[in-house]
C-alpha positions as CSV (number, residue, x, y, z in Angstrom):
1,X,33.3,42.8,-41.8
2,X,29.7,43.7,-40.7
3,X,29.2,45.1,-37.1
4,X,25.6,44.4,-35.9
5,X,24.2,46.0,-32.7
6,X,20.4,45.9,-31.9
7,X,19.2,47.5,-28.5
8,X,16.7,46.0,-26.5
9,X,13.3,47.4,-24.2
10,X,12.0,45.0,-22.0
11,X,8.3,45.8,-20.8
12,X,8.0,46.4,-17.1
13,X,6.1,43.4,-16.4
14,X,8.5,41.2,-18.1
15,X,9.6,38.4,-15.6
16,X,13.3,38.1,-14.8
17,X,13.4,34.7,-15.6
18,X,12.3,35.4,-18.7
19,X,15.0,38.3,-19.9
20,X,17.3,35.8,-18.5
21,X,16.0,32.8,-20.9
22,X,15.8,35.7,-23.5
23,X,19.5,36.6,-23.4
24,X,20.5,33.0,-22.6
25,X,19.1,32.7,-26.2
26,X,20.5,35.1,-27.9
27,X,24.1,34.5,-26.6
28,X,23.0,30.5,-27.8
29,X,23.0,32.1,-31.2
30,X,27.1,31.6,-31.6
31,X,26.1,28.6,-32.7
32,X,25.1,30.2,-36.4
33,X,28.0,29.2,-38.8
34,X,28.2,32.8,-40.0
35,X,28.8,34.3,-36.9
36,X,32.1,35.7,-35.8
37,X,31.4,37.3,-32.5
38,X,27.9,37.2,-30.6
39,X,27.2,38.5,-27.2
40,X,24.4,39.8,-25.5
41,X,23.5,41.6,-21.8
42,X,22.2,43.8,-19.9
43,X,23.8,47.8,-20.5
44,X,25.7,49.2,-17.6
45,X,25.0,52.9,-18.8
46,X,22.8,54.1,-21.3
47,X,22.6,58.2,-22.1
48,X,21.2,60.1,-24.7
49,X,21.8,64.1,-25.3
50,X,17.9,64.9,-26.2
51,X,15.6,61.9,-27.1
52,X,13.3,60.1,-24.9
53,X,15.0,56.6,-26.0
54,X,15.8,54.4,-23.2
55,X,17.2,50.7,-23.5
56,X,17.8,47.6,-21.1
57,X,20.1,45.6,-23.3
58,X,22.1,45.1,-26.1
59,X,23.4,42.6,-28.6
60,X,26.7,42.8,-30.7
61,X,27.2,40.3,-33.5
62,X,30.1,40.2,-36.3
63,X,30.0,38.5,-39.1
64,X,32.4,38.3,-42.1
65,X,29.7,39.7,-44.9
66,X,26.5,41.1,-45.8
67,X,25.5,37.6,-47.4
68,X,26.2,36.6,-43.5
69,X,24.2,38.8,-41.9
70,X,21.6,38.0,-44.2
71,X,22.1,34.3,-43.9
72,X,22.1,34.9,-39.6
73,X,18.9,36.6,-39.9
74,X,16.8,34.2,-41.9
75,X,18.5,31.4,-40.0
76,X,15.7,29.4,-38.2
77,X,16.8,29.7,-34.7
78,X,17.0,33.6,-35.1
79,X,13.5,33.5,-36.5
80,X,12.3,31.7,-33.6
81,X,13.8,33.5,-31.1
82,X,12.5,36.7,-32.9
83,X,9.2,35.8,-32.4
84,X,9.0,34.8,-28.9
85,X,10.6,37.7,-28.0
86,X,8.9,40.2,-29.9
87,X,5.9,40.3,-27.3
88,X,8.2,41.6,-24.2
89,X,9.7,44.1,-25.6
90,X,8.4,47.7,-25.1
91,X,11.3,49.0,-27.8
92,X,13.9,47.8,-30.1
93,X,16.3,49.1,-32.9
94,X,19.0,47.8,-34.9
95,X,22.1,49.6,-36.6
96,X,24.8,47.8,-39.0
97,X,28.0,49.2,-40.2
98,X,30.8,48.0,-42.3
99,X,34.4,47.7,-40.5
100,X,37.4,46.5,-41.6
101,X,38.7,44.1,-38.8
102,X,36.6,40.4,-37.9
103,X,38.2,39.6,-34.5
104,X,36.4,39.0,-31.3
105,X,36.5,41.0,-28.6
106,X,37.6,39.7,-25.2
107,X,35.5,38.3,-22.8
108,X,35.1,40.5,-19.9
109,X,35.9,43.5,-22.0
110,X,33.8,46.5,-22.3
111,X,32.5,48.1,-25.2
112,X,31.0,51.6,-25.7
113,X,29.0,52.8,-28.2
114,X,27.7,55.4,-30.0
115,X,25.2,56.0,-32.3
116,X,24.8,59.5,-34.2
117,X,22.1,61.8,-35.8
118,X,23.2,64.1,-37.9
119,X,21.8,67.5,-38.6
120,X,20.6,68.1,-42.2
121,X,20.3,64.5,-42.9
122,X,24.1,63.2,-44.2
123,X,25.7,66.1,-45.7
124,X,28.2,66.3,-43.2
125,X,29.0,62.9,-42.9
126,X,32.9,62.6,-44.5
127,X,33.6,65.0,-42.1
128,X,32.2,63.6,-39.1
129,X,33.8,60.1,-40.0
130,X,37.0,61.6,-40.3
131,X,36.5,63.5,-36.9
132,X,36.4,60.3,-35.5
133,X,38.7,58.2,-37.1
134,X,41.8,60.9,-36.0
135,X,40.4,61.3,-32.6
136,X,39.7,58.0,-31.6
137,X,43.0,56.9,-32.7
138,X,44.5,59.0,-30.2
139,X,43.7,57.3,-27.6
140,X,45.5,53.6,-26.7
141,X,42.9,53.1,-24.0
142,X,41.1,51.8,-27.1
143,X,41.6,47.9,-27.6
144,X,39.4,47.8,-30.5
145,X,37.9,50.6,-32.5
146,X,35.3,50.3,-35.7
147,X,32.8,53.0,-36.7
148,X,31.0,53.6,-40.2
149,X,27.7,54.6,-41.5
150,X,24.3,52.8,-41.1
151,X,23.2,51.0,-43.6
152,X,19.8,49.8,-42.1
153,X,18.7,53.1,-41.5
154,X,14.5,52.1,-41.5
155,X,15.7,50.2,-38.3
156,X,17.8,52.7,-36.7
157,X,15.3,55.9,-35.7
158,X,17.3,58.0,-37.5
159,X,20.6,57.3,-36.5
160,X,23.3,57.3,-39.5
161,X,26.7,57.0,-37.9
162,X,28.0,54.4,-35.3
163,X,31.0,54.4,-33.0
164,X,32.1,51.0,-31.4
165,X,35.2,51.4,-28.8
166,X,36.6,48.1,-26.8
167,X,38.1,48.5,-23.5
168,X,40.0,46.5,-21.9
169,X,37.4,46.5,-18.8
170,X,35.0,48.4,-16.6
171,X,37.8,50.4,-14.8
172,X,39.3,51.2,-17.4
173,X,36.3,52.7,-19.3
174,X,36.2,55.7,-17.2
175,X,38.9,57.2,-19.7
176,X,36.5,57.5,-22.4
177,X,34.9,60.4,-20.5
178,X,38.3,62.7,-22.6
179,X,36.9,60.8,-26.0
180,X,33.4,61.8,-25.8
181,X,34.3,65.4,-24.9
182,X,36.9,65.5,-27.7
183,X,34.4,64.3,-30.1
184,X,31.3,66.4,-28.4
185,X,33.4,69.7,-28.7
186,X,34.0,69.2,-32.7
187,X,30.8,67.7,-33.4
188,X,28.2,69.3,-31.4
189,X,26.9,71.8,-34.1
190,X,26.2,69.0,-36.8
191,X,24.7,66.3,-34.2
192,X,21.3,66.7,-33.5
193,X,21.1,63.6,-30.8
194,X,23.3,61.2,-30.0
195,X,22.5,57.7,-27.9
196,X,25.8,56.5,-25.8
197,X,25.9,52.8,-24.3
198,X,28.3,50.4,-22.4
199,X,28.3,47.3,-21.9
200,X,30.3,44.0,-21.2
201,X,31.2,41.7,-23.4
202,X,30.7,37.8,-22.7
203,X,28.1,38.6,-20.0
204,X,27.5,35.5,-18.1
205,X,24.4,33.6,-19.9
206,X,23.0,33.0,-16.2
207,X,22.6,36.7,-15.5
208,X,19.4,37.6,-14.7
209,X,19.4,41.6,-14.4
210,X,16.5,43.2,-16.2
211,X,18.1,46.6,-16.5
């Protein structure tokens, strides 16, 4: 399975309405055959340790293969959308991972996640995937887990390993606060920045929040 994520800037000046028709579009992109899972929204939270990156919103696609992803992104209804939206947005980036599990996440479920950038490029990066594999399967807070290495890393500002941790909703998200310390604590000397995000899943297609 192939985890896509692609984070979103809106310019100041955008117009509501049209982040609104802009996410209304992207979540009308389930429509693709090689989709598995599509939603888009607005982040509750976004946090970054040292970079000046800032977000609005976020998109999280599944799909069942590379060939897919491919396929999804030359599809014409992406392209189109692509290009309409290219002139509001202040910023955008994109990170893909391979995971071994293709089922959708809830509606009305949260996700959280992470992106890394490791200190002397990848030569630490076993270690750091198997840092996070053992610690977040400690937790059962955790109704879905996937994480990996980037594989679109001229897309990605220099982030090579991503975390993606499903809960089952905004009050119970406040227990991944022991999960980012646990991982913090045995990875701070090898990360050099780190962006964190949350949002829900299945966000309403009429919502109209611009940040």
């Amino acid at each position: 399975m192939i985890e896509h994520v692609v984070l979103y800037r809106f310019k100041p000046e955008t117009e509501p309405s049209q982040i609104a028709a802009t996410i209304n579009g992207l979540n009308g992109l389930v429509s693709i055959n090689e989709v598995v899972h599509l939603s888009a929204g607005p982040l509750l939270r976004a946090h970054s340790s040292s970079s000046s990156l800032s977000f609005t919103h976020m998109l999280h696609c599944r799909y069942n293969s590379q060939d897919d992803l491919k396929a999804y992104a030359v599809h014409p209804a992406h392209v189109s959308l692509v290009n309409r939206t290219s002139v509001l947005l202040d910023d955008i980036m994109a990170v893909d991972w391979i995971w071994e599990d293709a089922s959708a996440p809830a509606p009305g479920s949260v996700s959280k996640v992470v992106f890394l950038k490791l200190k002397d490029n990848l030569a630490h990066k076993e270690y750091v995937l198997e840092v996070i594999r053992e610690t977040c399967n400690k937790f059962s807070s955790i109704c879905q887990f996937s994480f990996g290495e980037n594989f679109s890393l001229n897309r990605a500002k220099g982030f090579s390993i991503a975390i993606l941790m499903v809960f089952d909703g905004v009050e119970v998200l406040d227990s991944s606060a022991e999960i980012m310390n646990l991982l913090n604590e045995k990875l701070k000397d090898l990360v050099e920045d780190d962006l964190v995000l949350d949002c829900i899943i299945g966000t309403p297609q009429s919502d109209s929040s611009s940040t």
